[in-house]
C-alpha positions in Angstrom: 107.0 136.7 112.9 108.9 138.7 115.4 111.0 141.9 114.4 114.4 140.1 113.7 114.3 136.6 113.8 116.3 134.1 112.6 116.7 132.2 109.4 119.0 130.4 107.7 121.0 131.4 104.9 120.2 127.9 103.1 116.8 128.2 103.1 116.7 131.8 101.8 118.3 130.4 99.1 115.9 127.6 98.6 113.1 130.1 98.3 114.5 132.5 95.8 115.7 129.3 93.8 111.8 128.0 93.9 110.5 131.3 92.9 112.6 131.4 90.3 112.0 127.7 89.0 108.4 128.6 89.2 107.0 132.0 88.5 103.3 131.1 89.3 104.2 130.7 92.9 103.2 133.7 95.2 106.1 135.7 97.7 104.6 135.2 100.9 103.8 131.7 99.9 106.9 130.8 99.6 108.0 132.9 102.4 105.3 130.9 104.8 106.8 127.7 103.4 110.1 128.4 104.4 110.0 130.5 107.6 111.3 133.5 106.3 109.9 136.9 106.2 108.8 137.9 102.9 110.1 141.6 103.2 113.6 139.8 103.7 112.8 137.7 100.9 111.3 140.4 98.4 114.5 142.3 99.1 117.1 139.6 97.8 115.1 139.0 94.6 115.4 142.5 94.0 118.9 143.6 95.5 120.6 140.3 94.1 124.1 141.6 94.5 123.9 142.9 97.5 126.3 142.7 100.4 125.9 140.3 103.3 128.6 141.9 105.8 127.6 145.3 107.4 129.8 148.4 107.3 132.3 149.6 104.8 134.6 147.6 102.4 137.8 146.9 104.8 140.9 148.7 103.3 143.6 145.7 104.1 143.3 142.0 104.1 143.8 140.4 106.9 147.2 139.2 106.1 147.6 143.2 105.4 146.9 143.7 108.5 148.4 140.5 110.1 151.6 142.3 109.1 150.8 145.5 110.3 150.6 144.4 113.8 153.9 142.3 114.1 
């Protein structure tokens, strides 16, 4: 698999919910079945609640900020 594809969000989610539903089922498996590389895949199961957007928590909403430019 090349060093950043592409995969959608949906079937990431398919995966973790099929590895969850069925324990017996191996990572890369899984992984293989879905077209999603199973370091990416590894890493969600074990950072569950982390972030999806890159950089630091923004300070103001965007109505905040809306505001501050009028």
């Amino acid at each position: 698999m090349l060093k950043g594809a592409i995969y959608d969000s949906a079937c990431m989610e398919a995966a973790i919910q099929e590895l969850q539903s069925n324990p017996e089922l191996s990572l890369r498996a899984v992984a293989k079945k879905y077209v999603i590389p199973w370091a990416s895949l590894q890493f969600k199961l074990k950072n569950s609640g982390h972030k999806e957007s890159f950089g630091p928590s923004r300070v103001l909403s965007h109505e905040e900020e809306q505001m501050l430019v009028r």
